[in-house]
ROVEX-735040 format. One record per residue (C-alpha): residue number from 1; residue in three letters; x, y, z. Coordinates in steps of 0.5 Angstrom, whole numbers. Example, Ala and Ser with C-alpha at 12.3 -4.5 7.8 and 13.67 -1.06 7.14 Angstrom:
[node 1 'ALA' [25 -9 16]]
[node 2 'SER' [27 -2 14]]
This chain:
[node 1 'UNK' [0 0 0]]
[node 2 'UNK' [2 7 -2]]
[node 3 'UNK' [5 12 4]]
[node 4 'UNK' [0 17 6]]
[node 5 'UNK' [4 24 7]]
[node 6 'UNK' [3 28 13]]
[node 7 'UNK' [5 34 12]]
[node 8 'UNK' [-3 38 12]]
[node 9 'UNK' [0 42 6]]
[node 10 'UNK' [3 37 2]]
[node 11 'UNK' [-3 33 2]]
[node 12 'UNK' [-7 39 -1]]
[node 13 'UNK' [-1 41 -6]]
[node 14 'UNK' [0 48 -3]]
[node 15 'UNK' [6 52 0]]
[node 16 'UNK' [6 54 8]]
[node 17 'UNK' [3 61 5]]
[node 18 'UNK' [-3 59 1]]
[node 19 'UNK' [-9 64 2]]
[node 20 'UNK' [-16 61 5]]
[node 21 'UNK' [-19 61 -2]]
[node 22 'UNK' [-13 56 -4]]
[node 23 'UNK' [-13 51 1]]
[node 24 'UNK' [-21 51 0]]
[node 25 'UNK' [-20 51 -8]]
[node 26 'UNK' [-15 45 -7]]
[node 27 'UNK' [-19 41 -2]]
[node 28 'UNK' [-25 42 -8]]
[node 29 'UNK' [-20 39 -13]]
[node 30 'UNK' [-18 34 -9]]
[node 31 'UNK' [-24 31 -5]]
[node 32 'UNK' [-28 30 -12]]
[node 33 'UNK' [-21 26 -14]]
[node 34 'UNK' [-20 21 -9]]
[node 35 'UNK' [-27 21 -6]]
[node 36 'UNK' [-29 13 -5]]
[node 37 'UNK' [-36 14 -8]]
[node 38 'UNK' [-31 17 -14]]
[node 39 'UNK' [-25 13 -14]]
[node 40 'UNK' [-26 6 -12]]
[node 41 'UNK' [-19 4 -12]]
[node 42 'UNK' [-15 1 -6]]
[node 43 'UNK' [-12 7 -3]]
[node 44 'UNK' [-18 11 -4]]
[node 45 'UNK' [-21 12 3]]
[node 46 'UNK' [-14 14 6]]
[node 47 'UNK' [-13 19 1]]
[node 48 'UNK' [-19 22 2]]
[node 49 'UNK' [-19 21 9]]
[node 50 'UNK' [-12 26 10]]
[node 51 'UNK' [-15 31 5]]
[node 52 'UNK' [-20 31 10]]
[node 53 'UNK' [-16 32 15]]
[node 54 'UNK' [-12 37 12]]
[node 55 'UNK' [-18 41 11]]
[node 56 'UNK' [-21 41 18]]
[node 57 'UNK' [-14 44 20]]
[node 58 'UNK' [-12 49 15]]
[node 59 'UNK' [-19 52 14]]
[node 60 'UNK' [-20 54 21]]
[node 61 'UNK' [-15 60 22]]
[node 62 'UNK' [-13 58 30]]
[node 63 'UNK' [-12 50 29]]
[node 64 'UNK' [-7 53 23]]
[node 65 'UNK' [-3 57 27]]
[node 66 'UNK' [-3 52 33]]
[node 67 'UNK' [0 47 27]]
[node 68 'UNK' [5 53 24]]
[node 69 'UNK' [7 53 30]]
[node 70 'UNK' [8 47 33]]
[node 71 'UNK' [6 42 28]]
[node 72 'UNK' [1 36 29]]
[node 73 'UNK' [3 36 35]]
[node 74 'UNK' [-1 42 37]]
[node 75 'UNK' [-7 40 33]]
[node 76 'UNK' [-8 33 35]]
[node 77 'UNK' [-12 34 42]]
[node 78 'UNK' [-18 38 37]]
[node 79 'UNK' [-18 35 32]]
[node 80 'UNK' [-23 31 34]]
[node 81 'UNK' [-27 23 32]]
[node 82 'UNK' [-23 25 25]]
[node 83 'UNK' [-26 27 19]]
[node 84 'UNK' [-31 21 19]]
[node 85 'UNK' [-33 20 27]]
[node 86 'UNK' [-39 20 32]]
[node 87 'UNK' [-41 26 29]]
[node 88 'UNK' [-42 25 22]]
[node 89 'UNK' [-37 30 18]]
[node 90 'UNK' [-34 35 23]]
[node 91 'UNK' [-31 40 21]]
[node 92 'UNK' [-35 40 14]]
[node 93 'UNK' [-40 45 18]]
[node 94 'UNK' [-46 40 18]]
[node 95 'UNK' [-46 38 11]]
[node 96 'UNK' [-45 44 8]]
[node 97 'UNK' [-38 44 6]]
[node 98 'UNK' [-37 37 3]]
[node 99 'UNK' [-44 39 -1]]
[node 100 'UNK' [-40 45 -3]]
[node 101 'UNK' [-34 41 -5]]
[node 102 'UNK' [-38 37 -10]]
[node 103 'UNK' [-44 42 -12]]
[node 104 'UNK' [-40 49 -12]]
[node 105 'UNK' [-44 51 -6]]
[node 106 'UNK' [-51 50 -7]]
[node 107 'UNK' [-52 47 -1]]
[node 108 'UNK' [-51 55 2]]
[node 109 'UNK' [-45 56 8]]
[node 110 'UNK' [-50 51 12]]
[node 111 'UNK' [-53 47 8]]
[node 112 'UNK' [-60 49 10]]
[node 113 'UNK' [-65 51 4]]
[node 114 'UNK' [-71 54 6]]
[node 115 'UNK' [-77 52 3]]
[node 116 'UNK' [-80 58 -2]]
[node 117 'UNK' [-86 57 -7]]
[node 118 'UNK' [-84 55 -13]]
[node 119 'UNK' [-83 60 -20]]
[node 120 'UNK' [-89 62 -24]]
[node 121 'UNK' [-89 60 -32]]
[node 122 'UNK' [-86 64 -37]]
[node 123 'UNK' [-92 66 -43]]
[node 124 'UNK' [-90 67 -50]]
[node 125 'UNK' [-94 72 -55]]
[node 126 'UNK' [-94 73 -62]]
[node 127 'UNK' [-94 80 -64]]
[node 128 'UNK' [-95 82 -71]]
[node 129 'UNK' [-92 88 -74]]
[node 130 'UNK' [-91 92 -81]]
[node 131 'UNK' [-84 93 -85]]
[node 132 'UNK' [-84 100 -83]]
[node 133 'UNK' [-86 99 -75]]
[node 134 'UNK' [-80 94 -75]]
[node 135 'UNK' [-75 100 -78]]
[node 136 'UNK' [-77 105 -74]]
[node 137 'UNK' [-80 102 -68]]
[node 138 'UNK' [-86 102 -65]]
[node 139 'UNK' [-90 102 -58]]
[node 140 'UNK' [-95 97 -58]]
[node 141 'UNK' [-101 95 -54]]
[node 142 'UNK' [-102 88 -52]]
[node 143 'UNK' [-108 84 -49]]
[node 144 'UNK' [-108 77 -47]]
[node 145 'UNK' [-111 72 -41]]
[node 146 'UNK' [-106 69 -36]]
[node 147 'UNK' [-106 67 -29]]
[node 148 'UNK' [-105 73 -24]]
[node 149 'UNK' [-105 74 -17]]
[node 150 'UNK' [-111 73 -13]]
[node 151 'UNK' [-114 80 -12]]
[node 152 'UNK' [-118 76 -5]]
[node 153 'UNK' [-111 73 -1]]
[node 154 'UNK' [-107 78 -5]]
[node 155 'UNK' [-103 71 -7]]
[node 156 'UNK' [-101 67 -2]]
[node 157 'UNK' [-108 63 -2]]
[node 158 'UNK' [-110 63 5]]
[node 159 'UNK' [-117 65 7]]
[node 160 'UNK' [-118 73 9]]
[node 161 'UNK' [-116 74 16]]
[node 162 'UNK' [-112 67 16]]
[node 163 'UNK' [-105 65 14]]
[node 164 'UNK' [-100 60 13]]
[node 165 'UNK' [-97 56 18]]
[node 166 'UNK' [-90 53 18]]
[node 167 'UNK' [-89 46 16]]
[node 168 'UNK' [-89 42 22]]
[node 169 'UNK' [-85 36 19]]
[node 170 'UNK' [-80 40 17]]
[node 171 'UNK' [-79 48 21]]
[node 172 'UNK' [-81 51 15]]
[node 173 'UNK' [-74 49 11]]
[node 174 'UNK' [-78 45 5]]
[node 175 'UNK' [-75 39 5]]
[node 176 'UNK' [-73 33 10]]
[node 177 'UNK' [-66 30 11]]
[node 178 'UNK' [-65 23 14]]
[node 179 'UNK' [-58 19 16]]
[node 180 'UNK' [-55 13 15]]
[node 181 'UNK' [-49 10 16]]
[node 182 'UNK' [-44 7 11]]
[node 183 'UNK' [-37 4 11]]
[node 184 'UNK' [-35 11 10]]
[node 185 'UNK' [-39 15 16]]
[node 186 'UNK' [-45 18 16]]
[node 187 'UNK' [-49 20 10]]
[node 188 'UNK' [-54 25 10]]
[node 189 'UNK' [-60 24 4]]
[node 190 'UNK' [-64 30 2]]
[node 191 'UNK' [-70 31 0]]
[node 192 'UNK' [-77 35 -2]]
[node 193 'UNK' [-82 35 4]]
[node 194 'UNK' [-88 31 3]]
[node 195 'UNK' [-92 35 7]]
[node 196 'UNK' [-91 42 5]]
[node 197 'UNK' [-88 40 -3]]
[node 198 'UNK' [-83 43 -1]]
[node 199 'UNK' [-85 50 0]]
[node 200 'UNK' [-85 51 8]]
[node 201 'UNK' [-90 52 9]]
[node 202 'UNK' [-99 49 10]]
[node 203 'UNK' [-105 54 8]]
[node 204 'UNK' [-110 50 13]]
[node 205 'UNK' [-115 55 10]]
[node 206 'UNK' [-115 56 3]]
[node 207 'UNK' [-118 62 0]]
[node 208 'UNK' [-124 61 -3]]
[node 209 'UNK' [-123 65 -10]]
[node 210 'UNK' [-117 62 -12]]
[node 211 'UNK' [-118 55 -9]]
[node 212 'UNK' [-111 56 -4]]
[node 213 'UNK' [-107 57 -11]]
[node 214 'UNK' [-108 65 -11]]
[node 215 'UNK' [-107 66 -18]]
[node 216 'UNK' [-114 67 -22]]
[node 217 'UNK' [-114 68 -30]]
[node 218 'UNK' [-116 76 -32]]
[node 219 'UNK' [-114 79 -38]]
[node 220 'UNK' [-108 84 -38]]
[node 221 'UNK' [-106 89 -42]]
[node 222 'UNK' [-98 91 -44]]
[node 223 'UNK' [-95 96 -47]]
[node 224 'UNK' [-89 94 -52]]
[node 225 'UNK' [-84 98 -54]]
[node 226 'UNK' [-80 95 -61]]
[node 227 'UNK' [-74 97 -61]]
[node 228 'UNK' [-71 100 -69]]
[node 229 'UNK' [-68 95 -72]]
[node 230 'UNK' [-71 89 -69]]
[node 231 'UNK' [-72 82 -75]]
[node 232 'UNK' [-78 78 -76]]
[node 233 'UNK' [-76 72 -70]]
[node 234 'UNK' [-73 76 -66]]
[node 235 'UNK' [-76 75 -59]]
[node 236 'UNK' [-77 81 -53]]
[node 237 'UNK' [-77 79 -45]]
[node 238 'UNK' [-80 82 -41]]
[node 239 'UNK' [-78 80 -34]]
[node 240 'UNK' [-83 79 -29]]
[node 241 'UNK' [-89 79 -33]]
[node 242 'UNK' [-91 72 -34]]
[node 243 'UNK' [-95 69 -28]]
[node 244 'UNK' [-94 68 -22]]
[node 245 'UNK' [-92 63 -19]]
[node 246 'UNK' [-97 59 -14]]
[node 247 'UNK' [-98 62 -7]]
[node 248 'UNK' [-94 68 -7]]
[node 249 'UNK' [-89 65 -12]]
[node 250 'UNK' [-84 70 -16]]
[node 251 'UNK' [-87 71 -23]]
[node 252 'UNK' [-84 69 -30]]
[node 253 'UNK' [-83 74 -36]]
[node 254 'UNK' [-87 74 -41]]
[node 255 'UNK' [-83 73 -49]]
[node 256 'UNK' [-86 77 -54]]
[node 257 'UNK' [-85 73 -61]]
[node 258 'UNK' [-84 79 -67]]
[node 259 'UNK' [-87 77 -73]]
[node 260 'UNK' [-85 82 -79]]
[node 261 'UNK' [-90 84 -85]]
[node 262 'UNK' [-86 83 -91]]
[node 263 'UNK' [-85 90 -96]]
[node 264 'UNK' [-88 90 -102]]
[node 265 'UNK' [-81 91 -106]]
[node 266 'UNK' [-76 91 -100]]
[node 267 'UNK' [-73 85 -97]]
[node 268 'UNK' [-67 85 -92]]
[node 269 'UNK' [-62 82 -89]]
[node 270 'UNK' [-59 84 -84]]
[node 271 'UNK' [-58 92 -83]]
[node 272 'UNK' [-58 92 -91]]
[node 273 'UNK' [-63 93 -96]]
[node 274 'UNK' [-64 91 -103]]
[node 275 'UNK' [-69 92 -109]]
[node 276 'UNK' [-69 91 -116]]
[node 277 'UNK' [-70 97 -121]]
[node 278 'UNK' [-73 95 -127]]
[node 279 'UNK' [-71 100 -133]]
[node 280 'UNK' [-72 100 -141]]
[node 281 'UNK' [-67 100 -147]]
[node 282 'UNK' [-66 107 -147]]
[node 283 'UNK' [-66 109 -140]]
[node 284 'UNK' [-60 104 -140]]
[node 285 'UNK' [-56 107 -146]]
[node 286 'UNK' [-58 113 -145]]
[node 287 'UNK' [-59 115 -138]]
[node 288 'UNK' [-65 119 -134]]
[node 289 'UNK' [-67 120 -126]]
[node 290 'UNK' [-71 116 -123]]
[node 291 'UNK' [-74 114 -116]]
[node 292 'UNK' [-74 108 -112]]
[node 293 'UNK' [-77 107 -105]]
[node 294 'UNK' [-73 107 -99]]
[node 295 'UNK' [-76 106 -91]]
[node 296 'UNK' [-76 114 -91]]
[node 297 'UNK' [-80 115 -97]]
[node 298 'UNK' [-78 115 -105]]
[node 299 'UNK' [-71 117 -107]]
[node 300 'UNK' [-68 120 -114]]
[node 301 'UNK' [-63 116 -116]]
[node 302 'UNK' [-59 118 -123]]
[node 303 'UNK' [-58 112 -128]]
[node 304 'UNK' [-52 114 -132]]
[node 305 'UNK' [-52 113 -139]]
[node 306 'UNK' [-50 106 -141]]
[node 307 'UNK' [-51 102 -135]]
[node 308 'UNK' [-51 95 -135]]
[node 309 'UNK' [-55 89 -132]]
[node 310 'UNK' [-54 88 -125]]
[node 311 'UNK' [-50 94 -124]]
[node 312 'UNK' [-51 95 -117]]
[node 313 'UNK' [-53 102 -113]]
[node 314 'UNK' [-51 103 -106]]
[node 315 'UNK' [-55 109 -102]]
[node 316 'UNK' [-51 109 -96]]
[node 317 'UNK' [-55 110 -89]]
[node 318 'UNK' [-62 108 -93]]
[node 319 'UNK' [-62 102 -90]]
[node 320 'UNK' [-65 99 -84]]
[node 321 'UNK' [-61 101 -77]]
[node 322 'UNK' [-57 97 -73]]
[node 323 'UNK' [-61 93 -66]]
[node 324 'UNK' [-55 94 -62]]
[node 325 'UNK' [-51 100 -64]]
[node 326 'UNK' [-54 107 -64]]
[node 327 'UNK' [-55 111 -70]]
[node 328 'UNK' [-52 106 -74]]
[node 329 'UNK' [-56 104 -80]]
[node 330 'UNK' [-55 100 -86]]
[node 331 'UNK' [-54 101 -94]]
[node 332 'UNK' [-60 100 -99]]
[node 333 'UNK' [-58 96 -105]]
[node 334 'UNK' [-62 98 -112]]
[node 335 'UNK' [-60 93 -117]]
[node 336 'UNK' [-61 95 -125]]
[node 337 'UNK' [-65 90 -128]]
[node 338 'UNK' [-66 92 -136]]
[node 339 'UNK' [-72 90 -138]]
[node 340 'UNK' [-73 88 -145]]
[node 341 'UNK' [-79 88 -148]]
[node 342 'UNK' [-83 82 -151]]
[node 343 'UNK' [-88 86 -156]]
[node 344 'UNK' [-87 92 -160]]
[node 345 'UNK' [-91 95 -165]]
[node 346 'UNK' [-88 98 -172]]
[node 347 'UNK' [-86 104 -170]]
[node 348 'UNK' [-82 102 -165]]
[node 349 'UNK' [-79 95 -169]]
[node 350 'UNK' [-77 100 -174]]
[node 351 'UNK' [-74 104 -169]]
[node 352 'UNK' [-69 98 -167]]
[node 353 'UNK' [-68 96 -174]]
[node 354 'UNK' [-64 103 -175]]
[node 355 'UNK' [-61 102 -169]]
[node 356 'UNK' [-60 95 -172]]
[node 357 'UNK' [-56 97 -177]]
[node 358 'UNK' [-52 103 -175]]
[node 359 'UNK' [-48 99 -169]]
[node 360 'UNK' [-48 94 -175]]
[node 361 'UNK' [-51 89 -171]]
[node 362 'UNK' [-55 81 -174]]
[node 363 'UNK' [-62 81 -172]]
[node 364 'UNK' [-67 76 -175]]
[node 365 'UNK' [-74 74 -174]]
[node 366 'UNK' [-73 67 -174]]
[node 367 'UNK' [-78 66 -168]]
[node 368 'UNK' [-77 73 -165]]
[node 369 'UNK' [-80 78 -164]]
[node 370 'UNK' [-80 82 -171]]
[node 371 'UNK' [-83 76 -175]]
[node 372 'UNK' [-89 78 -171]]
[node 373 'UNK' [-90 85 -176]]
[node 374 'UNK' [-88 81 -182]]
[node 375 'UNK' [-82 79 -185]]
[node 376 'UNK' [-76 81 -183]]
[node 377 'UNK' [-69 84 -185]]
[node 378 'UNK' [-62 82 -184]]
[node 379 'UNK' [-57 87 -184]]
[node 380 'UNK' [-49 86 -185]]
């Protein structure tokens, strides 16, 4: 079998000036490391049985200082049964800080938890909002029915002019521990108080309009604020709105889901914007001005002479703003679309056939479109 050092110090890995978080980190460490329901090697029990120690020891300021000074000899008069003697973990503080060693302190200093009513649900509601809301923002009202607080009981359940009492069975701590002995000590189980649910406390006399549960269903109405920018998807939560819990328990927040009505020729992504300008031939070639939609109203655009299909126009700061950062907003990106005409009339046939046959281009009207007006010309 492995010797087991005596040194407290070493036994945790610390030096002699470890500061009182350092030794319990250590402890922490270790005690997950070598305890026996963890590790079930043969020298488990020895090795969490000295961490044990070390910690009993060097956690407390005056033991320590008696052992700086005069080594285990000025601690082995108090230390006690050892870690696992007739009362249970000593040292630990009941159970607290062996729970805290595994659970990062969920137990609290003492290991007591008090018995509380449990939390209300979260709520969700859909709001629907149009493009330009969703641009600019909005404050809208909303309406629905949820759970609220008994106006009777005033949310604790019990009938008017009568209160709760503490749980008899477990002094109003919400739950019931019981002990049993192991190989290893003493081990505490922790469990929900059956009586009380583990509230802490018993309504002997329920509230007749609620039933006990103080909480009733009514109708309630908000005011939402949407911030600019927001997307379509994006969710709001608003702490503290959703119902109450049961019998005086904290509300839960309320989620209200943004449903985006699309724009009839924007779309989005993101803070940017697009849209598709449809010109003709001859607005392409020769150039014009016109005006295409923005969030903020229409816009003239110029259309230099000889643009291309696919040439894209950026307007800076027309887009949409950014959720997060004042005054910062997107681009709109207008994307040139020409548009080539399916039906011409004569006039207009023989005015591409001219223009035709001074850029010396072929034209035919083999299926096209100025076979439609009669036969029609090859030009070379």
């Amino acid at each position: 079998m492995a010797t087991v050092e005596t040194d407290y110090y070493r036994i945790l890995g610390l030096e002699r000036g470890a500061s009182d978080a350092d030794i319990k980190r250590a402890f922490r460490k270790l005690a997950q490391q070598w305890h026996p329901d963890v590790n079930t090697s043969d020298e488990a029990h020895e090795r969490f049985k000295a961490i044990n120690e070390a910690y009993q020891v060097l956690s407390d300021p005056q033991r320590r200082q008696a052992y700086d000074l005069f080594g285990r000899a000025g601690v082995d008069g108090s230390a006690g049964a050892g870690p696992f003697g007739e009362a249970g973990f000593a040292g630990f503080g009941g159970f607290g800080d062996i729970f805290d060693a595994f659970f990062g302190g969920a137990a609290g200093a003492t290991g007591t938890r008090r018995g509380r009513p449990p939390a209300g649900s979260d709520l969700r509601y859909d709001l629907r909002i149009t493009f330009d809301e969703a641009i600019h923002g909005a404050d809208k009202e909303i309406e629905f029915t949820a759970l609220g607080r008994c106006e009777t009981c005033g949310g604790d359940g019990a009938a008017p002019g009568t209160e709760a009492t503490t749980c008899p069975q477990c002094g109003g701590r919400g739950e019931v521990r019981s002990v049993r002995q192991t190989m290893l000590g003493q081990m505490v189980n922790v469990a929900t108080c059956p009586r009380c649910r583990g509230e802490g406390r018993i309504v002997e006399s329920p509230c007749p309009t609620c039933r006990g549960d103080g909480r009733t269903e009514r109708k309630r109405t908000l005011r939402v604020t949407i911030p600019p920018g927001i997307e379509d998807g994006h969710q709001i939560r608003l702490s503290n709105e959703g119902e109450p819990g049961p019998r005086g328990g904290p509300p839960g927040s309320l989620y209200v889901a943004v449903h985006v009505a699309p724009h009839p020729s924007l779309t989005r992504e993101g803070t940017e914007l697009f849209y598709e300008l449809r010109i003709g031939l001859a607005q392409a070639a020769l150039g014009t001005t016109v005006r295409v939609p923005t969030v903020d109203g229409e816009e003239e655009v110029e259309i230099k002479p000889g643009t291309q299909p696919g040439t894209e126009l950026r307007l800076r700061g027309r887009g949409a703003p950014h959720l997060r950062r004042a005054n910062v907003r997107g681009d709109l990106h207008v994307t040139v679309d020409v548009a080539v005409p399916t039906k011409l009339d004569k006039a207009q046939r023989d005015a591409l056939e001219a223009y035709a046959a001074a850029t010396g281009e072929t034209v035919s009207d083999a299926g096209g479109l100025l076979g439609r007006f009669g036969k029609g010309k090859k030009r070379g």
